[in-house]
C-alpha positions, -999 to 999 in steps of 0.1 A, spaced: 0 0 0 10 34 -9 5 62 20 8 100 6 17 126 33 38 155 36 45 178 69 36 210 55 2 203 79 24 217 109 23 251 89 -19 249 103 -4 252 143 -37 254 162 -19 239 184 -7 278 196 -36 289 186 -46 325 207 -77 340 208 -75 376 217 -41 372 234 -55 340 251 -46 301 247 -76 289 223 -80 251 227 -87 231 198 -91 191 192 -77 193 153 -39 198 163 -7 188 143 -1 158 166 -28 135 148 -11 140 120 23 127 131 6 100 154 -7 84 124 25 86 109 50 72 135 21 38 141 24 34 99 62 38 100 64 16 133 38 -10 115 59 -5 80 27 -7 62 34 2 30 55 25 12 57 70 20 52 91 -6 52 131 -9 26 149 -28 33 162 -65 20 196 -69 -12 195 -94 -18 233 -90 -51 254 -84 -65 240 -111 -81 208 -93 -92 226 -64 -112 250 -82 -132 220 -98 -151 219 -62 -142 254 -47 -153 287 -63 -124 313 -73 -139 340 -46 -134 316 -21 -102 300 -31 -89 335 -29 -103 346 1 -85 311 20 -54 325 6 -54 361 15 -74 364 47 -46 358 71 -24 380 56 -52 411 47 -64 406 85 -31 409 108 -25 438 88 -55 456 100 -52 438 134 -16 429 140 -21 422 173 -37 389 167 -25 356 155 -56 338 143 -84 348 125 -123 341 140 -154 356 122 -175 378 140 -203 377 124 -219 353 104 -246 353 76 -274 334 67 -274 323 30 -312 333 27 -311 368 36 -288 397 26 -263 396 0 -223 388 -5 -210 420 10 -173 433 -1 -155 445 37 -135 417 49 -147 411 84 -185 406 66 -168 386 42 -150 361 73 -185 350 83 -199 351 47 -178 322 38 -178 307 76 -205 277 89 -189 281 126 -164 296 145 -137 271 159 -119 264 124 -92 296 132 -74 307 96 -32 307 108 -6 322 89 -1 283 71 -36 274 72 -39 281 33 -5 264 29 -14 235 47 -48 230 35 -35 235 -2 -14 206 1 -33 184 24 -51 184 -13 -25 177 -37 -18 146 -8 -55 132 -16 -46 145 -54 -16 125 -55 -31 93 -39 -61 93 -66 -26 94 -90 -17 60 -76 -50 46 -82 -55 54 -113 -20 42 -124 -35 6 -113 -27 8 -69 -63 -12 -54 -58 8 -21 -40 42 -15 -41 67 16 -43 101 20 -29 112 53 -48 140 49 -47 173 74 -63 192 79 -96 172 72 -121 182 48 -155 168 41 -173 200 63 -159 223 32 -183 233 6 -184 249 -28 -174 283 -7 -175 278 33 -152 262 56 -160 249 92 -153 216 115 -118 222 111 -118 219 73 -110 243 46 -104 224 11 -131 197 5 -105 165 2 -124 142 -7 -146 160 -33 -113 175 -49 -103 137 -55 -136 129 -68 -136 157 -95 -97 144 -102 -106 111 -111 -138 121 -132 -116 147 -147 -88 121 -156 -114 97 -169 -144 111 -181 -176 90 -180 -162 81 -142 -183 72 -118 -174 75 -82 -194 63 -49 -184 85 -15 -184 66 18 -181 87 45 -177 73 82 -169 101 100 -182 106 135 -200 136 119 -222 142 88 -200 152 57 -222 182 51 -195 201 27 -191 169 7 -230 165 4 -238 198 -5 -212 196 -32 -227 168 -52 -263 168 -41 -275 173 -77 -248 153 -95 -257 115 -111 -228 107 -114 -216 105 -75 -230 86 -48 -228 99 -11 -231 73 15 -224 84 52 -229 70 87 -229 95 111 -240 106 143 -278 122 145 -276 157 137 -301 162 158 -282 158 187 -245 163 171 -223 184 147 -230 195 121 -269 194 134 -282 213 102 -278 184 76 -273 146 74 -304 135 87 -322 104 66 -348 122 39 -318 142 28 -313 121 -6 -303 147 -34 -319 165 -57 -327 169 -91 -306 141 -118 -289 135 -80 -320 123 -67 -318 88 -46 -281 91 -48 -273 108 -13 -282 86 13 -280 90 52 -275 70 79 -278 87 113 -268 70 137 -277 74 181 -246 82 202 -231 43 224 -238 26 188 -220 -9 188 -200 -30 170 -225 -48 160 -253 -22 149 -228 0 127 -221 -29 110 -256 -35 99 -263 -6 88 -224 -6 75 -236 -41 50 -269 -18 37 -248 13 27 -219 -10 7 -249 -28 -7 -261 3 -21 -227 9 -35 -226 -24 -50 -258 -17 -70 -243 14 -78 -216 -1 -95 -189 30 -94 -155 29 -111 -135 41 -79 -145 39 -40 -133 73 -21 -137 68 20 -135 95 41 -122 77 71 -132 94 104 -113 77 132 -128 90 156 -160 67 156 -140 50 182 -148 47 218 -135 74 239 -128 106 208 -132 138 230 -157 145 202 -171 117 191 -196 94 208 -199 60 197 -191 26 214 -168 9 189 -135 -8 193 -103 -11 174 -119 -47 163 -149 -31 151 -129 -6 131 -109 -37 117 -142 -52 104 -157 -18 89 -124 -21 70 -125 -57 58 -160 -52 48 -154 -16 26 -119 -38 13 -148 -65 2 -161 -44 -24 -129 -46 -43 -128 -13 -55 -101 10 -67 -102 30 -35 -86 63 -24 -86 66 14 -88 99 26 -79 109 65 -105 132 81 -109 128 120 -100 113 149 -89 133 183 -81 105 207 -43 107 205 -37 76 221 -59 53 200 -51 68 166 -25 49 157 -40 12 171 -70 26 153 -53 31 112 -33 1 116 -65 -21 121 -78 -4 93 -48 -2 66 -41 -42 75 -77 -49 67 -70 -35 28 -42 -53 29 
C-alpha cells in the first residue's frame, strides 16, 4: 500500500492557537497527523510518498475562485489591519437566505464561515493547499492501477463546501479527489463513503445534484450532534442527483454490532451502484473514547468496517478526516490499513 503525506500540515499550528491574546483550545492539532505517521512507519505498512504539486487547477473544480482566494489572503489582509492577533475568527456570520455577499473583509469572514472554531493561521492556506494535492496524488496511484492508496490528509475536509469552511476543514479533500478522477477519466463514476463521526455536510452539499456521484455516510444524529443542520435520513439529493445521497444517522453508544448492519446496507447500495472508484472519508474518531465523538466501537470493530469496505474490491482512495483520541489513533489506522491489505 502506498501512503501519501507530507509535513507542510504543521504550517496549520492550532496547536498555539490565541484567541485575543488568550490560549484557544482546539481538538484538530498537528499531533494527529504525526501519530498516524509514526504507528504506519512503526507498523511498516506500505511504502511514503510526498505529494506532487497539481496546482489550483483541481481545487477550483469543487471550490469557487472568490473563495479559493479569500482562504489564501485572509490571514495575511487581516493581521495587517489587526496585527495584534494571531488567528483569525469571524464575528459575524450570515445566513445564505437573507442579505447579500458584502465586499468589507470582516463581513466577508462570516460570509464564507458555517462556525467559529476552524481559526485561519498564517499556514492554514498552505497546509490546506497541500493536504489536497496529498489526496490528489493518492487518486494518482490509483488510477495508475494501486487497489488501495491513503491520503494522510490534514487538515480534514468533508465540512468544506463549494465556498465555506468549518469543523476544522477548509479544502473539500475528498470532493477535490472525486472531481480528479472524473476529470482524468471522463464517463467516471465514483461512490463517497463517509464514516466520519459527523455528517460530511460540505461533501454533500457539493454533489447533491450530480448522477454521477453517490454519497453514503454513517454518522451521528444531527439532531443531537455536529453538524446538526444536515445529514439527517430524507436528505437524498436533488434533481438528476436524486436517490443518490443517502443518510445513515446514527444514536450516540452505537456498537460494533449495529454499525455494521447498517455498514452491510450502505456497501450494498454501493454495489448496486456499480462505481469505477470507491473514495472513504475515514473518520477515526467513531471510536470509543474521541473527546468529540460518541460511539461505542473498538479497534476490532474498526478492523471489520475495513474488511468489509476492502470487500467491495474497488479502486479505493482513502482519505484521513478525523480522529482526536491521541492515544488510539495509531492502534485505530493500523486495524484499518491491515484490513485492505
Amino acid at each position: 500500500m502506498k501512503i501519501v503525506y507530507t509535513d507542510l500540515h504543521k504550517r496549520h499550528a492550532t496547536d498555539h492557537t490565541l484567541f485575543e491574546g488568550h490560549p484557544y483550545s482546539v481538538e484538530e492539532v498537528p499531533a494527529r497527523a504525526e501519530v498516524l505517521l509514526s504507528a504506519i512507519r512503526e507498523a511498516q505498512i506500505g511504502t511514503l510518498l510526498t505529494p506532487a504539486d497539481h496546482g489550483i487547477d483541481p481545487i477550483l473544480r469543487v471550490h469557487t475562485k472568490d473563495y479559493v482566494t479569500f482562504l489564501s489572503s485572509i490571514y495575511e489582509a487581516y493581521t495587517a489591519l489587526y496585527p495584534q492577533e494571531t488567528a483569525v475568527f469571524p464575528g459575524t456570520f450570515a445566513t445564505r437566505y437573507t442579505g447579500q455577499k458584502p465586499k468589507a473583509m470582516l463581513g466577508l469572514l462570516g460570509y464564507y464561515a458555517s462556525g467559529w472554531g476552524s481559526p485561519i493561521l498564517e499556514g492554514t492556506w498552505e497546509a490546506a493547499y497541500w493536504s489536497a494535492q496529498c489526496s490528489l496524488s493518492a487518486a494518482d496511484e490509483v488510477l495508475k492501477g494501486g487497489q488501495t492508496v491513503y491520503a494522510l490528509t490534514r487538515p480534514p475536509g468533508h465540512h468544506a463546501s463549494i465556498d465555506l469552511y468549518g469543523g476544522f476543514c477548509y479544502l473539500n479533500n475528498a470532493a477535490i479527489t472525486t472531481r480528479h478522477l472524473q476529470h482524468t477519466q471522463q464517463g467516471t463514476k465514483v461512490a463517497i463513503l463517509d464514516i466520519d463521526f459527523h455528517h460530511g455536510n460540505g461533501t454533500q452539499m457539493i454533489f447533491y445534484t450530480d448522477p454521477s456521484v453517490l454519497y453514503c455516510s454513517l454518522h451521528a444524529d444531527p439532531n443531537y450532534d455536529y453538524p446538526y443542520y444536515w445529514g439527517f435520513a430524507d436528505e437524498r439529493g436533488m434533481e438528476e442527483g436524486e436517490g443518490l445521497n443517502c443518510n445513515w444517522p446514527l444514536p450516540r453508544e452505537t456498537s460494533n454490532a449495529e454499525y455494521l448492519r447498517i455498514l452491510d446496507e450502505a456497501l450494498k447500495g454501493i454495489h448496486a451502484y456499480d462505481p469505477h472508484f470507491l473514495v472513504v472519508s475515514l473518520g477515526i474518531d467513531i471510536l470509543e473514547d474521541d473527546p468529540v465523538g460518541g460511539f461505542l466501537l473498538s479497534v476490532e470493530g474498526l478492523r471489520e468496517i475495513a474488511k468489509q469496505v476492502a470487500g467491495l474490491g474497488l479502486p479505493t482512495v482513502l482519505v484521513q478526516e478525523g480522529g482526536y483520541c491521541l492515544d488510539r489513533l495509531g492502534d485505530g489506522i493500523i486495524a484499518f490499513l491491515d484490513a485492505f491489505m
